[in-house]
DRENDO-1510 file (C-alpha; in Angstrom, 1 decimal, always signed):
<recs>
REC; n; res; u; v; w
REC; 1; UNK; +132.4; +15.3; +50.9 .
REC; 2; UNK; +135.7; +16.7; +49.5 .
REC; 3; UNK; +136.2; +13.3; +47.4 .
REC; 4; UNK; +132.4; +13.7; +45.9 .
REC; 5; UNK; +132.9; +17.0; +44.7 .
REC; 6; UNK; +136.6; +15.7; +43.3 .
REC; 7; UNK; +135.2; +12.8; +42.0 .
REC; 8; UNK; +131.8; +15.3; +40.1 .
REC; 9; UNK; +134.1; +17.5; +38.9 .
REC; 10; UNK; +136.1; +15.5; +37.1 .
REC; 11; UNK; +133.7; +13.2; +35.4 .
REC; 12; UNK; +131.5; +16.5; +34.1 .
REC; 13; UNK; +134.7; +18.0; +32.9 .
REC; 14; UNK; +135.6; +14.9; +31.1 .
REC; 15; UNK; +131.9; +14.8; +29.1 .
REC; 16; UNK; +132.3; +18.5; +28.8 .
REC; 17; UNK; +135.7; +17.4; +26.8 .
REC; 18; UNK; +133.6; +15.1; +24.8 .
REC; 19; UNK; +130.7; +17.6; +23.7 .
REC; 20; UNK; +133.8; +20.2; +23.2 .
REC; 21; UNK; +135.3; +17.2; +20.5 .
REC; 22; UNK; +131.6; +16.3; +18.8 .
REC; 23; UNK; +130.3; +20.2; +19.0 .
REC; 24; UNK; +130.8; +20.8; +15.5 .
REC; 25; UNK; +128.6; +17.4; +14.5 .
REC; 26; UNK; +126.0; +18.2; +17.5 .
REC; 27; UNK; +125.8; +22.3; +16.5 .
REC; 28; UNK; +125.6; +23.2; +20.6 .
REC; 29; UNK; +128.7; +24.9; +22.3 .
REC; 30; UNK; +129.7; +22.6; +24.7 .
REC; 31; UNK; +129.1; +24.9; +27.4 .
REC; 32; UNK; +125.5; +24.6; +27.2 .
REC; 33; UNK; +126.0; +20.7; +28.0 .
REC; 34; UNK; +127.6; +22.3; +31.2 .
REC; 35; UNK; +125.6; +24.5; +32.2 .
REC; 36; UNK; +122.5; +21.8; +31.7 .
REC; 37; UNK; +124.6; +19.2; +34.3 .
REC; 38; UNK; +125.3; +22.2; +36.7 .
REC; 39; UNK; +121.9; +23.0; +37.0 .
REC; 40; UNK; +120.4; +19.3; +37.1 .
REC; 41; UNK; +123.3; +18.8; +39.5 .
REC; 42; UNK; +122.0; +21.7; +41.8 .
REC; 43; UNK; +118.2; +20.1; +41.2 .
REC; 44; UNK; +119.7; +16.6; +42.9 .
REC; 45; UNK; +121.2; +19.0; +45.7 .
REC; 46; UNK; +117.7; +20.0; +46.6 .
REC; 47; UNK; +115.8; +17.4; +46.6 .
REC; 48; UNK; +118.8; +15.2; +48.2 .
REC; 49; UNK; +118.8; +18.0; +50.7 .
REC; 50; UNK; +122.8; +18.0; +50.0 .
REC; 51; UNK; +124.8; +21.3; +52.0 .
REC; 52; UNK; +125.1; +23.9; +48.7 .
REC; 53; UNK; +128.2; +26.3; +49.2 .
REC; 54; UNK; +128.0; +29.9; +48.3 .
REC; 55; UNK; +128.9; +29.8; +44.6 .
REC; 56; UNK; +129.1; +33.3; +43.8 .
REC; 57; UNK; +132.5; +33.7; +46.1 .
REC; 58; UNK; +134.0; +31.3; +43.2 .
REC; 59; UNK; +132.2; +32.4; +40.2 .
REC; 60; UNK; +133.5; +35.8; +40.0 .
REC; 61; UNK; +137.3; +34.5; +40.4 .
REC; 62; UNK; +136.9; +32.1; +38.4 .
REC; 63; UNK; +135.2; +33.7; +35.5 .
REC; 64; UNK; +137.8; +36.8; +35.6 .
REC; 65; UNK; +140.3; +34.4; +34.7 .
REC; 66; UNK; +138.3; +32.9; +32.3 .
REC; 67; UNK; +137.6; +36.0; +30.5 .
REC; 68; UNK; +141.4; +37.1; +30.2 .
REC; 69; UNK; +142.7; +33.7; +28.8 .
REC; 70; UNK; +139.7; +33.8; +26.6 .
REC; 71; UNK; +141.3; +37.6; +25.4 .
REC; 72; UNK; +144.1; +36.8; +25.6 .
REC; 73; UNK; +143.6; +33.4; +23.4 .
REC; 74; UNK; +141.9; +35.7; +20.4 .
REC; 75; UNK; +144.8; +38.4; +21.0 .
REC; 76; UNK; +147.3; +35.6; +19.9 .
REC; 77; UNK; +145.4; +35.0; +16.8 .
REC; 78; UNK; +145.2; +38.6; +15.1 .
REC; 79; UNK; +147.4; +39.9; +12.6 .
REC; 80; UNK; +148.3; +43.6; +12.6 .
REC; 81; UNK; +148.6; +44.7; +9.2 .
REC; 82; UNK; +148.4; +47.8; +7.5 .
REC; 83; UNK; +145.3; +46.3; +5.3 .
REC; 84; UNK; +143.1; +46.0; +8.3 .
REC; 85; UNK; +142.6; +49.4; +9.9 .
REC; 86; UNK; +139.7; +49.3; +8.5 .
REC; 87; UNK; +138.7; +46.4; +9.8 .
REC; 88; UNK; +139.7; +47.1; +13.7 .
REC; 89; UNK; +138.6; +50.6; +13.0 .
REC; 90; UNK; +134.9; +49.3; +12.1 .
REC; 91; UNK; +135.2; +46.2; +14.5 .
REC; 92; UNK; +135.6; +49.2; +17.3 .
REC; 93; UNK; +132.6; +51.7; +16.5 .
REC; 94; UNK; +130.1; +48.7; +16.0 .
REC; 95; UNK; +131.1; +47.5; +19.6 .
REC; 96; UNK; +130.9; +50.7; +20.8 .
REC; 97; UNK; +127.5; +52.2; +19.6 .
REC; 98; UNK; +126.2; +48.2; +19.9 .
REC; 99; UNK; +126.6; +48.6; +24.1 .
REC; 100; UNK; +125.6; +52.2; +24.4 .
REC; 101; UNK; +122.3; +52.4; +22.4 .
REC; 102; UNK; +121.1; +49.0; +23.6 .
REC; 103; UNK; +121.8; +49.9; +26.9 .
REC; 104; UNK; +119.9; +53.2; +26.4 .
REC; 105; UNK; +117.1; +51.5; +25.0 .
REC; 106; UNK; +116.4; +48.5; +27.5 .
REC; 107; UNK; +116.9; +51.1; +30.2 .
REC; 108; UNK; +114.4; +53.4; +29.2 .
REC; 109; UNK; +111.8; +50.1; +28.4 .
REC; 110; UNK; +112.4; +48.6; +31.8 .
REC; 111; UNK; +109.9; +50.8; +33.5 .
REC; 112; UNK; +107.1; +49.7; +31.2 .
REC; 113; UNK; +107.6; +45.8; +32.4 .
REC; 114; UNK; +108.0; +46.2; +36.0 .
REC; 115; UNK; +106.3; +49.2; +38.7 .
REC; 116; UNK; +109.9; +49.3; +40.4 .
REC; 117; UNK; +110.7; +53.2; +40.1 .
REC; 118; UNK; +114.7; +53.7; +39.6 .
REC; 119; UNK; +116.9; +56.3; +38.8 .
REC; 120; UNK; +118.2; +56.0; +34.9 .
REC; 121; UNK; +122.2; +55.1; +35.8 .
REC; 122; UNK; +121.1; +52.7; +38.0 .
REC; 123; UNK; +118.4; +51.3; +35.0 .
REC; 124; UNK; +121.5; +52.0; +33.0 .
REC; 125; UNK; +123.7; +49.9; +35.0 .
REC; 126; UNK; +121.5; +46.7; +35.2 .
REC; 127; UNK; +121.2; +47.1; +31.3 .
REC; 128; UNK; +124.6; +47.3; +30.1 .
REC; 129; UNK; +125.7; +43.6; +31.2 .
REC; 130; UNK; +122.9; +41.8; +28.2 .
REC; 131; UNK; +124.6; +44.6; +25.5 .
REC; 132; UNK; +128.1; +43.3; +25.4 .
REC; 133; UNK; +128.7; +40.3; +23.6 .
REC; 134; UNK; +130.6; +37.6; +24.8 .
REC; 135; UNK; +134.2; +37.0; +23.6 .
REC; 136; UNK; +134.1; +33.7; +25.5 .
REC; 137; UNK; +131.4; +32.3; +23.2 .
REC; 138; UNK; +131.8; +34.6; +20.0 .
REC; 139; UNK; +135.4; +33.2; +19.8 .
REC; 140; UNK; +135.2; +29.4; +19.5 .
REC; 141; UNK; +132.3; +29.9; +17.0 .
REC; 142; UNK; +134.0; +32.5; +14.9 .
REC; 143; UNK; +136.7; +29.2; +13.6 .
REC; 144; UNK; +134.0; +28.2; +11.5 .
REC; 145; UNK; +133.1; +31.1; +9.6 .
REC; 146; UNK; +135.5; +32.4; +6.7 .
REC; 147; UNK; +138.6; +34.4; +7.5 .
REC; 148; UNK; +136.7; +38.2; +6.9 .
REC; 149; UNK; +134.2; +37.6; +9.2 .
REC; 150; UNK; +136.0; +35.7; +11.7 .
REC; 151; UNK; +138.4; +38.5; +12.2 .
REC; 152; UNK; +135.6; +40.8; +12.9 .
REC; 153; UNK; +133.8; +38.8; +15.0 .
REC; 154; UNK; +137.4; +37.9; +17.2 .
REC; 155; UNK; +138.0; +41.7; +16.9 .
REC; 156; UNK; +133.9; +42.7; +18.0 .
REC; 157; UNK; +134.0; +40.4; +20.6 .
REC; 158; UNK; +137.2; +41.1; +22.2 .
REC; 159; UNK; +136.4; +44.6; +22.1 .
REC; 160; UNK; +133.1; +44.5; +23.1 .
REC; 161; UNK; +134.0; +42.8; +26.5 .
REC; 162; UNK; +136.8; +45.6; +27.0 .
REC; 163; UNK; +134.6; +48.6; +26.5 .
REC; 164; UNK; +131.7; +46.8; +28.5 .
REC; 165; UNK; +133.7; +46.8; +31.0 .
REC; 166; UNK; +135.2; +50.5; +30.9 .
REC; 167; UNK; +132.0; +51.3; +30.5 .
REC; 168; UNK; +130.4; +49.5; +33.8 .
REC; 169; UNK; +132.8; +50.8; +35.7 .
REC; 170; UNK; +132.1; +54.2; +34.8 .
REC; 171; UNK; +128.6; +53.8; +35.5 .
REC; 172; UNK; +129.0; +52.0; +38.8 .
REC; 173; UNK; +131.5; +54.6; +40.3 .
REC; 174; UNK; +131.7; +57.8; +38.9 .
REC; 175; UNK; +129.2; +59.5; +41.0 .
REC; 176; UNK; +127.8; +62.0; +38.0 .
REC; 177; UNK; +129.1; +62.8; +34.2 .
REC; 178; UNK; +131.3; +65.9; +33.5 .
REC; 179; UNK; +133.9; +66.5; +31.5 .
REC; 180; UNK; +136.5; +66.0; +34.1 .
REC; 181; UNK; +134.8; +62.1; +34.3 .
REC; 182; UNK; +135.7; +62.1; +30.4 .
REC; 183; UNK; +139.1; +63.6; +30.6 .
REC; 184; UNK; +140.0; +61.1; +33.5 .
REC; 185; UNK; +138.3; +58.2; +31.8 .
REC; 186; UNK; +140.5; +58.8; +28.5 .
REC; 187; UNK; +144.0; +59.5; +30.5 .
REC; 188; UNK; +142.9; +56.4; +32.2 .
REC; 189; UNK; +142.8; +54.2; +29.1 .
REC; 190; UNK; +146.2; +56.0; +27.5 .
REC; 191; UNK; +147.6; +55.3; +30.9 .
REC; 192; UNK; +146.8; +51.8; +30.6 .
REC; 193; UNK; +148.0; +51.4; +27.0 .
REC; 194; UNK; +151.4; +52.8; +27.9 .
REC; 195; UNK; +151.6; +50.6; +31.0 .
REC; 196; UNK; +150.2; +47.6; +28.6 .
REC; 197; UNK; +153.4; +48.3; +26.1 .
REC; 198; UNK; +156.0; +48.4; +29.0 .
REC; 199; UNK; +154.8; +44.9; +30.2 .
REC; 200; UNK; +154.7; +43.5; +27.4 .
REC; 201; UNK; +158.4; +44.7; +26.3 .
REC; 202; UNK; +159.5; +43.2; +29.7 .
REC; 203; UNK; +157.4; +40.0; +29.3 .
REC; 204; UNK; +159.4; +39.6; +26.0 .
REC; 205; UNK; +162.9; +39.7; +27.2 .
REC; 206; UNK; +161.4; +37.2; +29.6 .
REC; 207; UNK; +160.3; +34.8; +27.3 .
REC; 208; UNK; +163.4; +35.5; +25.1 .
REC; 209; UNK; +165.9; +35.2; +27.3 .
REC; 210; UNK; +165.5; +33.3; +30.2 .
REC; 211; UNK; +165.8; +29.3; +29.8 .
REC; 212; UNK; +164.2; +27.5; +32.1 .
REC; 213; UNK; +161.8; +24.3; +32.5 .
REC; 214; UNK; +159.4; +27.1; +34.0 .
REC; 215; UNK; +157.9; +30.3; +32.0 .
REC; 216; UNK; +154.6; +30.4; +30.8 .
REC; 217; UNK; +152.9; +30.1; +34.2 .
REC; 218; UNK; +154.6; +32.9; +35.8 .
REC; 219; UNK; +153.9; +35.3; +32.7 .
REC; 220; UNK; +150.4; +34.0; +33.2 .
REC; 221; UNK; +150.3; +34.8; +36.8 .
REC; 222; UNK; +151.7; +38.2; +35.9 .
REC; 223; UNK; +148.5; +38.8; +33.7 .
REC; 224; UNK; +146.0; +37.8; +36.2 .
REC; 225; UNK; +147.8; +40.2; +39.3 .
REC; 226; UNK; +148.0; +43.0; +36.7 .
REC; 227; UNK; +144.8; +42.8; +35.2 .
REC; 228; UNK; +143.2; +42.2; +38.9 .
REC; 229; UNK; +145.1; +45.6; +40.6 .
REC; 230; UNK; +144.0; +47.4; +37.9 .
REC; 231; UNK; +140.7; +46.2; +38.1 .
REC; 232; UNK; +141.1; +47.5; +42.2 .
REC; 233; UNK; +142.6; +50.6; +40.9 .
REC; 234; UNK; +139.4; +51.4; +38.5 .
REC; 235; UNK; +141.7; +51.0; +35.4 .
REC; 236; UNK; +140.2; +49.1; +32.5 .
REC; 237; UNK; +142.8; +46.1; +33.1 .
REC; 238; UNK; +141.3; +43.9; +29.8 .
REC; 239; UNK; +143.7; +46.4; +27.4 .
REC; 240; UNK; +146.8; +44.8; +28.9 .
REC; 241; UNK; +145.7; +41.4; +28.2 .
REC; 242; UNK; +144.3; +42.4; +24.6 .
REC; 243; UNK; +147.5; +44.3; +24.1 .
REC; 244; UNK; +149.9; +41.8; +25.9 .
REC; 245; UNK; +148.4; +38.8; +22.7 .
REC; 246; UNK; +148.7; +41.1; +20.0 .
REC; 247; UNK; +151.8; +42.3; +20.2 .
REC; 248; UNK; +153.3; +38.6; +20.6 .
REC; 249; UNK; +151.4; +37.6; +17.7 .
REC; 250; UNK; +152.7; +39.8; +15.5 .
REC; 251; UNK; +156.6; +40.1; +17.2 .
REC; 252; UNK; +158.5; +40.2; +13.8 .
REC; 253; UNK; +157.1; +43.1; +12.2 .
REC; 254; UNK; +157.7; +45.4; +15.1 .
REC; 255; UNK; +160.6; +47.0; +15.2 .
REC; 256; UNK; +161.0; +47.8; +19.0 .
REC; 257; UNK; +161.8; +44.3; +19.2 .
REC; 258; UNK; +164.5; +43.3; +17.4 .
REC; 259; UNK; +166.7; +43.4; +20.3 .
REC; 260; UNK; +164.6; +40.9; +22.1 .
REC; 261; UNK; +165.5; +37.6; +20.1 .
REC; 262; UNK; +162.2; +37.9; +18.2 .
REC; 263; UNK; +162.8; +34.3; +16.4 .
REC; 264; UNK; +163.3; +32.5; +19.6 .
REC; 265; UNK; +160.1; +34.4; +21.2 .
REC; 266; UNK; +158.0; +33.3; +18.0 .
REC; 267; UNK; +159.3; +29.6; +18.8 .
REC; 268; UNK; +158.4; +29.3; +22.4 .
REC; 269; UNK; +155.2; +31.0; +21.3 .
REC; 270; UNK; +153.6; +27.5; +20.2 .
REC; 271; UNK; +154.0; +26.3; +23.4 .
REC; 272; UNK; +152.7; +29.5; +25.0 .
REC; 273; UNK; +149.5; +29.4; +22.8 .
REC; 274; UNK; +149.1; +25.7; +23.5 .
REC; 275; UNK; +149.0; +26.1; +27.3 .
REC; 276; UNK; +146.3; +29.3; +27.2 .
REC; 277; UNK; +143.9; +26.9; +24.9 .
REC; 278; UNK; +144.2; +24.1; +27.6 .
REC; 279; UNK; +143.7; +26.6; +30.4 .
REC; 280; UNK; +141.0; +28.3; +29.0 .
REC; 281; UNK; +139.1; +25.2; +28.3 .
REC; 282; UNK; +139.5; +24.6; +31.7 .
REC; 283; UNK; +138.4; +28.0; +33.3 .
REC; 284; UNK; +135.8; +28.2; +30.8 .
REC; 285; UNK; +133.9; +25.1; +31.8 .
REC; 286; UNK; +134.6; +25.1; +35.2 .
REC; 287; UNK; +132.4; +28.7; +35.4 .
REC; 288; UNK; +129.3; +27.4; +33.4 .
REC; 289; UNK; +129.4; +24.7; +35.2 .
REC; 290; UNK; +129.3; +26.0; +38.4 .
REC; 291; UNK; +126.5; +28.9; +37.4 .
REC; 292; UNK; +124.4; +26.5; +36.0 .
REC; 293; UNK; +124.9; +25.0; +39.9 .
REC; 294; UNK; +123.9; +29.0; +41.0 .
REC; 295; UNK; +120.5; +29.4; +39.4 .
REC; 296; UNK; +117.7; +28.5; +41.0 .
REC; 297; UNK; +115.3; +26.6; +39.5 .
REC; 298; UNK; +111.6; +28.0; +40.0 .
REC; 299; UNK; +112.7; +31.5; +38.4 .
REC; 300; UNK; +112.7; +29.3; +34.5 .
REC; 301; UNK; +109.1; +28.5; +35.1 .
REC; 302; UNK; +108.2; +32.1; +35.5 .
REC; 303; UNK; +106.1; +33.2; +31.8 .
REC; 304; UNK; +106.8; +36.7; +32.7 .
REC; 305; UNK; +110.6; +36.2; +32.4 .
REC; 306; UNK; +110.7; +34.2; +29.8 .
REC; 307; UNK; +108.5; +36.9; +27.4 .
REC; 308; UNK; +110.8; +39.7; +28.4 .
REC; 309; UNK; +113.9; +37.3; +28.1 .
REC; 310; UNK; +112.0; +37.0; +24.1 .
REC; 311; UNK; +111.8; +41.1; +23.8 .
REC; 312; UNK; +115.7; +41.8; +24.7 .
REC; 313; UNK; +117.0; +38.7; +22.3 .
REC; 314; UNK; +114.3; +40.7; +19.9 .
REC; 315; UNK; +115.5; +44.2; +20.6 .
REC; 316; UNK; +119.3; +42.9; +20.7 .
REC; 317; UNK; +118.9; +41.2; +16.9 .
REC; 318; UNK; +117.3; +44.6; +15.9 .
REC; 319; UNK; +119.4; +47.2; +16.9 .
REC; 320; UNK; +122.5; +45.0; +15.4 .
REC; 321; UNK; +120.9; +44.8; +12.1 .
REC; 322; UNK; +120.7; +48.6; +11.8 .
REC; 323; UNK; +124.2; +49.1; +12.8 .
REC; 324; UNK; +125.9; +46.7; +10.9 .
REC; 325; UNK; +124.0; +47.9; +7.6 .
REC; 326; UNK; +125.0; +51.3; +8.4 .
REC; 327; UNK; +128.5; +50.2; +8.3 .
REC; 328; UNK; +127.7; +48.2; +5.9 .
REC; 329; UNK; +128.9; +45.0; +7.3 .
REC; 330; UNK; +125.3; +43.3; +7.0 .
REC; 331; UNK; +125.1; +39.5; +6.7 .
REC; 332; UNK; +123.1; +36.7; +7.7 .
REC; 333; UNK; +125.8; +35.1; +9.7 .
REC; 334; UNK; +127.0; +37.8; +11.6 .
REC; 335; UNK; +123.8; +39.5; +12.6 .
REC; 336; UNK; +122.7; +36.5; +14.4 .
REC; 337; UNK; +126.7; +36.0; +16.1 .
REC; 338; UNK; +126.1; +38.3; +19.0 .
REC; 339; UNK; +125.7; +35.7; +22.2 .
REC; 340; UNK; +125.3; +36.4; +25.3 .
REC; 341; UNK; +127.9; +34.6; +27.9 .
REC; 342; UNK; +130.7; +35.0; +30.6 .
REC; 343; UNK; +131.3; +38.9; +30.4 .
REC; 344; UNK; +127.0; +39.2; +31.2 .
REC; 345; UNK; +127.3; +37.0; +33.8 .
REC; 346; UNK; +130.5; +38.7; +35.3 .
REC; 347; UNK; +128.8; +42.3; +35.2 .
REC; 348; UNK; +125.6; +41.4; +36.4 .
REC; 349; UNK; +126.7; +39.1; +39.4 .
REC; 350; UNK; +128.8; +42.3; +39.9 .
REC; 351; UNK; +126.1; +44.9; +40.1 .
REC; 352; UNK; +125.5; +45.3; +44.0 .
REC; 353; UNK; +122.3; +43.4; +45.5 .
REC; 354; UNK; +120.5; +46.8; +46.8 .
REC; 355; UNK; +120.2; +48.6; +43.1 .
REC; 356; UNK; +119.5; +45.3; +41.1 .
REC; 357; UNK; +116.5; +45.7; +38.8 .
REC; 358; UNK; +114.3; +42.4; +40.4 .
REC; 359; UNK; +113.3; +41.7; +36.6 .
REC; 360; UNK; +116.8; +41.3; +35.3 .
REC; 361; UNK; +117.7; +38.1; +37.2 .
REC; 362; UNK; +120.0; +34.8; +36.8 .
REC; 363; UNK; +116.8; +32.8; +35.2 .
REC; 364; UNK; +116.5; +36.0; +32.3 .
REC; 365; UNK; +120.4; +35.8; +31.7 .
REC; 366; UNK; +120.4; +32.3; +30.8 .
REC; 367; UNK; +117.3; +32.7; +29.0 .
REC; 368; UNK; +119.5; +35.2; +27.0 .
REC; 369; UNK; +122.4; +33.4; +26.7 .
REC; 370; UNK; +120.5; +30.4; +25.6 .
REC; 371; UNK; +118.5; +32.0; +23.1 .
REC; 372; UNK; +121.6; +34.1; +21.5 .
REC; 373; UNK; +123.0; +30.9; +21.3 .
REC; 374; UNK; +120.0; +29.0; +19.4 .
REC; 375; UNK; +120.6; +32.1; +16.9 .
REC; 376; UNK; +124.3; +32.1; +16.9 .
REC; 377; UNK; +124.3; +28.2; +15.8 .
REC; 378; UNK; +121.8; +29.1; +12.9 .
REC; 379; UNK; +124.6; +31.8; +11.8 .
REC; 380; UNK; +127.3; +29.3; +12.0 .
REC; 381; UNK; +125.4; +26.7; +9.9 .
REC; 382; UNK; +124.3; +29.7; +7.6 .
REC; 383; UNK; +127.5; +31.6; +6.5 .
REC; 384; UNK; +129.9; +28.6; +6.4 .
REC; 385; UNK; +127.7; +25.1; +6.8 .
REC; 386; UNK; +130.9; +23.1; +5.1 .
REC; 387; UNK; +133.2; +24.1; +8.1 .
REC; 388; UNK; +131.2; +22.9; +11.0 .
REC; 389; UNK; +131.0; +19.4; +9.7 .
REC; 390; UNK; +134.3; +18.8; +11.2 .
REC; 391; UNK; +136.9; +20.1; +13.9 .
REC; 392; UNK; +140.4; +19.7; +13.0 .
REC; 393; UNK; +143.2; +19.5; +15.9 .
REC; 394; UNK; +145.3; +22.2; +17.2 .
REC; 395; UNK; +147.8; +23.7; +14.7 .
REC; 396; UNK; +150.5; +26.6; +15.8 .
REC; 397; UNK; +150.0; +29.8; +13.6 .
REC; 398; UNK; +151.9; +31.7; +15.2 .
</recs>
């Protein structure tokens, strides 16, 4: 059985490659082609009456490390210059009042759609995972769109996943909202952003410093134990990561550095960015492939999940339009970028199984992440059409 599975994996990584290389021609993110095998994969299961293992012990692994070489990947490509507060200041607020009024508003619609009575947080709490946009998608689309716009969608994105999860958390385990819950959450956050500058410092006299055939991977592993004790700590773990990227990216201009060897740092930092891309294509399509393998098929054909699937895509292209022309950021192309991906699947999969709402299941998140998809594509081909018609290789920026 062990040599099947080998044997499956490797060929559906392989044509996920391929899609990945003829994506731009084909206009669909190549993890839609794997999340189509997984599920006609978990169809063959059934009706071969194959053994299926519980995938949810290695979806939520595996998509955590997912999402922080995805962050970590668009980290490594931002610039922090003086000229772009603006930009990161804006990129922040639209993330921000994006999550919490959509959240507010499909919580307080759910009741209309289904008889199930629940308190708000816990309406709340099902809501929030289909308002944050995911970086794991936005990102790889945002290379075809002109520099503006793809900094603020890198910067949205990024940020959207790291205050969805701040904000999940809060929801999920602060019992009720005072201000001692808002003092704790904000000395939480500075706590993290002073730990975030420490490791990093460290990590750079690493990288700096010591020679050996071996470096990347262990920095790597450092990111992934960090990020997953703060995460059992309660501490919003996705700012080290974020911070870890951009402070790498832009080594020269900081000062605090100097002593570090930044020159050799920037070198080794090709190498560094090379290896994230390849693991992130790996960890990326390993985790659509295997929740496509997770949902079960009868829940698609259901009419009433697929017209409230239609409302929330409605309601989620709505309230974006109104914020971005009140920041007056409006365009075609990035009011439809707003997918759905890894980060909704991640949050819902980790809303416990006794306050789930029964209408916001597996069958309405792919509807969502489909559709936002569909729209995303038509935004891509919209505000830069030229770009998509071809996918250079890799080249080192940094």
């Amino acid at each position: 059985m062990h040599t099947e599975i080998l044997l499956a994996l490797s060929l559906l990584l392989l044509i996920g490659y391929i899609f990945d290389i003829l994506s731009p021609k084909l206009k669909i993110p190549y993890s839609i082609w794997l999340f189509l095998f997984g599920f006609l994969l978990k169809i063959l299961a059934l009706k071969t009456g194959f053994e299926i293992p519980e995938i949810k012990n290695y979806l939520i692994p595996l998509g955590t490390i997912a999402l922080i070489l995805i962050v970590l990947e668009a980290a490594l490509e931002l610039e922090l210059k003086k000229e772009k507060k603006v930009l990161l200041f804006k990129s922040f607020f639209v993330a921000l009042i994006s999550i919490v009024s959509l959240s507010f508003a499909i919580a307080y619609l759910l009741p209309y759609f289904s008889s199930k009575k629940l308190p708000f947080k816990i309406l709340l709490i099902n809501a929030l995972p289909l308002a944050v946009i995911s970086s794991a998608v936005a990102i790889p689309a945002s290379k075809f769109l002109e520099e503006k716009n793809k900094e603020f969608v890198i910067y949205e994105s990024s940020l959207s996943d790291i205050l969805g999860i701040i904000l999940f958390n809060i929801l999920l385990l602060v019992p009720q909202f005072n201000i001692f819950t808002i003092l704790s959450t904000f000395f939480s956050v500075g706590l993290v952003i002073l730990i975030s500058i420490l490791i990093t410092i460290f990590l750079a006299w690493i990288i700096g410093t010591i020679y050996h055939d071996v470096k990347f991977i262990p920095i790597l592993l450092v990111l992934i134990f960090l990020y997953t004790l703060s995460k059992y700590l309660h501490l919003p773990g996705l700012i080290i990561i974020f911070i870890f990227g951009l402070t790498l990216r832009n080594i020269l201009d900081l000062k605090i550095f100097q002593r570090f060897h930044p020159e050799v740092i920037k070198g080794e930092l090709c190498n560094f960015d090379f290896i994230v891309k390849e693991f992130t294509f790996l960890a990326k399509s390993l985790f659509f492939l295997l929740f496509g393998f997770f949902v079960d098929p009868p829940l698609l054909l259901n009419l009433e999940v697929i017209l409230f699937s239609i409302f929330i895509c409605g309601l989620i292209f709505l309230f974006r339009g109104i914020i971005l022309f009140i920041f007056r950021n409006l365009s075609f192309s990035l009011l439809l970028i707003a997918p759905r991906g890894l980060i909704t699947i991640l949050l819902w999969i980790s809303i416990p199984q006794e306050i789930r709402h029964p209408l916001i299941n597996e069958a309405v998140i792919v509807f969502l992440i489909s559709f936002t998809m569909i729209f995303m594509i038509l935004g891509i081909l919209k505000g830069h059409p030229e770009r998509v018609a071809l996918q250079k290789g890799p080249v080192c920026k940094l």
